[in-house]
N, C-alpha and C positions, 0 to 999 in steps of 0.2 A: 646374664647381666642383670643386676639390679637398681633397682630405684637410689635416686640422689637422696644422700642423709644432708640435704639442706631443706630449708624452710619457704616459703613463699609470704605473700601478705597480698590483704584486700580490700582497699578501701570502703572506710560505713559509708550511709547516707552522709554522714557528716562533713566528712573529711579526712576524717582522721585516719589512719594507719593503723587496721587488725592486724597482728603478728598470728599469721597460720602455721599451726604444727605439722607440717607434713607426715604422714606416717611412720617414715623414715627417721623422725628427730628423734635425739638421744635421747634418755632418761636422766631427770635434774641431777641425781645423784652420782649416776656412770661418768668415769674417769675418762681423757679420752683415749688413752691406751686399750681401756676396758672395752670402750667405744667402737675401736677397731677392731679387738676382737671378734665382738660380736657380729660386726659388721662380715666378716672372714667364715667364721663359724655359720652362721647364718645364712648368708649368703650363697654358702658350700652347700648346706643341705638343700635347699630351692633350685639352685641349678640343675646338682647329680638328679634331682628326682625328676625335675622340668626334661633332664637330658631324656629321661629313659621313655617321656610322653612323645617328644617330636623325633627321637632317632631314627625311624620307621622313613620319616617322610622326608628328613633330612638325608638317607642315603638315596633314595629316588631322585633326590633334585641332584646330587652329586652326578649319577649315574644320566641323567638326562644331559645334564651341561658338559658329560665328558664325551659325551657320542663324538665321534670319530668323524675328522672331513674328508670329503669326495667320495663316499659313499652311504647309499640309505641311512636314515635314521634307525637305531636297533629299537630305539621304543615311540609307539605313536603318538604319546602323551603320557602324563603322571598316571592317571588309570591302566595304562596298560603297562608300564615300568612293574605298578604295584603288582599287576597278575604275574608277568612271565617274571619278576624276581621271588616269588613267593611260588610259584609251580616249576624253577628250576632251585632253589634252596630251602621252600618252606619258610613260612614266618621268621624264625631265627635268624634265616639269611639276611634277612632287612638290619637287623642288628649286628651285623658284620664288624668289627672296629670299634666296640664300642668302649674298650678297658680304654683306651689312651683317652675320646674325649670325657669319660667321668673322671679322669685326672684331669686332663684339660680344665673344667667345669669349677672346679676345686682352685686351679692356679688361676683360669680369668677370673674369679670373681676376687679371689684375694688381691690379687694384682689390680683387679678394678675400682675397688674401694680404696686401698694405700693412695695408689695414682689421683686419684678422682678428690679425696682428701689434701694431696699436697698440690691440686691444682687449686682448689679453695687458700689456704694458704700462701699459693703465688698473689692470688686476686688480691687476698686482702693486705700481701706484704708492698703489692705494686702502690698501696694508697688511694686507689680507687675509690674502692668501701670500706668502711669501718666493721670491726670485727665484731661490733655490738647490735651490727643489722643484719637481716636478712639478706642473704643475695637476691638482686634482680633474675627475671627468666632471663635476660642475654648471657649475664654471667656462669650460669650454670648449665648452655649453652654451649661455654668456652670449654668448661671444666670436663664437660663428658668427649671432647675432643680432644683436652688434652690429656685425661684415663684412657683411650682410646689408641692415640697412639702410642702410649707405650708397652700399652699393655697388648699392640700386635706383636712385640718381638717374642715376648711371650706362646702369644699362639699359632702363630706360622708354622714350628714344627710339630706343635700337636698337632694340627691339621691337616700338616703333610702325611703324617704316619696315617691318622684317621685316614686321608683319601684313597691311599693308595690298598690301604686294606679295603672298603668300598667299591671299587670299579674293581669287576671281574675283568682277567686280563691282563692287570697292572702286573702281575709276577706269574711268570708262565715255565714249567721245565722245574729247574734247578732251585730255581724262587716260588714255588708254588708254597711256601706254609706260608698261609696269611694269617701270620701273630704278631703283636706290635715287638716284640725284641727281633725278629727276625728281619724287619722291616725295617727297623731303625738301625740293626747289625749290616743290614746290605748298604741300606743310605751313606753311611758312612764308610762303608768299605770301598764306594766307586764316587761317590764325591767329596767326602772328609765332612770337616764342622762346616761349613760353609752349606754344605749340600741342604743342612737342615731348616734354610731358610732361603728356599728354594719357592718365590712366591710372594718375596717380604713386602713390595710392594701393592701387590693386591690386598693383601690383610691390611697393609696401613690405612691403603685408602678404605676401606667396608670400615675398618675400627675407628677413625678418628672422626670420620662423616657420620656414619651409622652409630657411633655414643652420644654422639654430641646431640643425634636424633633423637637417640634411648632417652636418657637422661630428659633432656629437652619438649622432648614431645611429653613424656610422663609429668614432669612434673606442670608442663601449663595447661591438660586438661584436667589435672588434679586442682590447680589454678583456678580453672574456670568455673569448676561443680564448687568450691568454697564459694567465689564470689555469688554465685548463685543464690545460696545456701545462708550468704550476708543480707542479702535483699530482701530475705522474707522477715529478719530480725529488726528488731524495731528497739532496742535498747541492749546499751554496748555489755549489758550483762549474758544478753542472750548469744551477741555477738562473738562472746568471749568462750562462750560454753561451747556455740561449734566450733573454733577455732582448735580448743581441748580436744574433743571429738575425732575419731576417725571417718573418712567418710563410708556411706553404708557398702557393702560386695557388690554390688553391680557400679557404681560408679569406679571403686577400686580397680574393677575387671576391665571398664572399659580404657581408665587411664592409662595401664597396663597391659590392655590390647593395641591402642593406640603408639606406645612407644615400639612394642616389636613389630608391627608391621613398617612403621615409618623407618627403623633400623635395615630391613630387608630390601625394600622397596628402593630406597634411594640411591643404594650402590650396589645393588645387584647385579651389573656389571661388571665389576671388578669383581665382584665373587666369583663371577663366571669363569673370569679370564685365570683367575687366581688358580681354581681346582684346574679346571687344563693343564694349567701348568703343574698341576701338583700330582696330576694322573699320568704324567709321561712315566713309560714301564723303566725301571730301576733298571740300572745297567745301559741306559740311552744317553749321549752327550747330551749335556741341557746347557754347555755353553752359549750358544748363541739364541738360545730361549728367550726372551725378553719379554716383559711384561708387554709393549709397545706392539712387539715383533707377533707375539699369541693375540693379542687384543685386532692386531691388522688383518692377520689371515683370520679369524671368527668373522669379520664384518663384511672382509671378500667373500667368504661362503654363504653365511646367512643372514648378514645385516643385523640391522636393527634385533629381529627376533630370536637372533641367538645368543644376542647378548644377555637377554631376558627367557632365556629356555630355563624353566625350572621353575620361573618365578610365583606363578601363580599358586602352586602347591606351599612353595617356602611361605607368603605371604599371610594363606589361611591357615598355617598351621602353627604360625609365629603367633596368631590371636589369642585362642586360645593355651597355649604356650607360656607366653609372656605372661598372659591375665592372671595364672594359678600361679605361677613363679612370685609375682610381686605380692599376689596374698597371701602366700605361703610366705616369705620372707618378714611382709611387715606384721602377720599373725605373733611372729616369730619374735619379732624385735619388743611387741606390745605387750608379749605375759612372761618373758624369760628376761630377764638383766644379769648380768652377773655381776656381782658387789664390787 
C-alpha cells in the first residue's frame, strides 16, 4: 500500500495557509488519467519488490497465528518458527506462496489508488471541500478507509491462496502440490465462487481500519516534519521553497514507517482470525466457520495473546517495509512522469 496522492498545508507564523506538496502530488503538467497510471505502475513496482523484502517474515506470522487449538504450540515464538521453517525447507521454504501475493501486490495497489482517488472525489462531490484546497488530515482519514474496503474484496482471495499455500498441512494426500492453480482448482472444486472469499470479513476489517491508518498515519507525520520545517522559515519565500521540496530519507522513512506499523498493529486481530480461517485444510466444511465463531474459540484458548500471536514480528517488519516502499514509490513518482 502506498502513500496518499493528496496534499497537506501548514500554517506560517503569520497566519496564513502554506500549500504543502506531499510527495505523492502530481506533476502540473500530468493528466489525471496519466496521473493514475502512474499512480498503478508505480505503485506495482514498490510493492512486488517491498513483497519480496517482508515475505520471509510475513509467512512466520501466518504460520504462528495458524497454530492449532488444544494442543502445544508447534513454534515457541518468531525465532524459532524462523529456525525450524528454514531446517525443515530451507530458506526458500519461507517464500512458499509467493507468485499469487506478487499478483496480489500488483492488483491492491491498483485497486488502492482507483479507490482512494474516487474517495477523494466522493469528499469533494459531498460539498464538504472545495476541489481547489487541500484535504484536511480527517478527510484523508476517511478516504484510505474507504480505498480500503474496497479494495478487501480484492484481496481476500489472494490471501486465501497465499495462506493456504503457507501453512504446512493445509493440503495433505491427494492435495499435497502446493501451487497457486492447484490451490485455487481445489478451492473451487469443494466450495465454488463463494469459497474464495472465504475470510471477507477479516480483510475488511484489517483493510478499511488499517488504510484509513496507512494513509492517515503517513500522511500527518509527513504533516508534522513540514510544519516543523515552516518554523524555522522566516519569509513566505522560503516557506514556499520547502513546501516545493521533498522532505529529506529519514523523515520520509520514518513517515512511512509510521504508516505500516500503525496499519498492522491496529487490527491485528482480525488478521489473526482472518488466516485461521483461511488455513482450515481445503476439503473441510467451512459452513459454519464464522468470523465471530473463529474469533470466540481463539479467545477461549488463548485470549488476549493469541489474538496478537504474530504480531510483534508483523510490526518490526512492516517498518522497515513500508519505509523503502514509500521511497521507492515517491523516488518514482519525482523523476519519471509520463507525458
Amino acid at each position: 500500500m502506498m502513500a496518499s496522492a493528496s496534499t497537506a498545508q501548514a500554517e506560517s507564523h503569520l497566519g496564513t495557509p502554506v500549500p504543502i506538496k506531499a510527495l505523492t502530488t502530481a506533476h502540473p503538467t500530468t493528466s489525471a488519467a496519466m496521473e493514475a497510471l502512474e499512480d498503478i505502475a508505480f505503485g506495482s513496482i514498490a510493492g512486488i519488490v517491498g513483497k519480496y523484502i517482508e515475505y520471509p517474515f510475513d509467512t512466520v506470522k501466518v504460520r504462528l497465528q495458524s497454530q492449532p487449538d488444544g494442543r502445544p504450540p508447534l513454534y515457541r515464538g518468531p525465532i524459532d518458527c524462523f529456525k525450524k521453517s528454514i531446517k525443515a525447507d530451507g530458506v526458500i521454504g519461507l517464500y512458499r506462496g509467493i507468485t499469487a501475493p506478487l499478483v496480489g501486490a500488483a492488483m491492491e495497489n491498483s485497486s488502492l489508488f482507483f479507490f482512494e482517488r474516487l474517495g477523494r472525489d466522493v469528499v469533494y462531490w459531498s460539498g464538504i471541500y472545495s476541489k481547489d484546497k487541500p484535504l484536511p488530515l480527517p478527510a484523508l482519514w476517511f478516504t484510505g478507509a474507504f480505498s480500503g474496503t474496497f479494495t478487501s474484496f480484492v484481496l481476500t482471495p489472494v490471501e486465501l491462496v497465499k495462506c493456504k499455500i503457507q501453512v504446512p498441512g493445509v493440503k495433505r494426500g491427494v492435495h499435497s502440490q502446493l501451487r497457486p492453480l492447484s490451490v485455487i482448482r481445489d478451492i473451487y472444486r469443494y466450495e465454488g465462487i463463494k469459497g474464495f472469499w472465504h475470510g471477507q470479513l477479516g480483510t475488511f476489517l484489517r483493510e478499511a481500519g488499517g488504510c484509513a491508518a496507512w494513509f492517515g498515519a503517513k500522511e500527518t507525520v509527513t504533516d508534522i516534519f513540514y510544519r516543523l520545517h515552516m518554523r524555522r522559515a522566516s519569509t513566505d519565500a522560503e516557506r514556499a521553497a520547502i513546501a516545493d521540496k521533498p522532505l529529506p530519507l529519514w523523515q520520509q522513512a520514518i513517515a512511512g514507517a509510521s504508516a505500516g506499523m500503525s496499519y498492522n498493529f491496529l487490527f491485528f486481530p482480525a488478521d489473526t482470525i482472518k488466516s485461521r480461517m483461511q488455513t482450515t485444510p481445503i476439503g473441510t466444511s467451512t459452513k459454519n466457520q464464522t468470523f465471530l465463531t473463529e474469533g470466540a474459540a481463539l479467545w477461549k484458548e488463548a485470549g488476549l495473546k493469541g489474538l496478537y500471536r504474530g504480531c510483534g514480528i508483523t510490526v518490526l517488519r512492516s517498518a522497515p517495509s513500508s519505509a523503502f516502499i514509500f521511497m521507492v514509490y515517491d523516488g518514482l513518482k519525482r523523476h519519471f512522469h509520463f507525458a
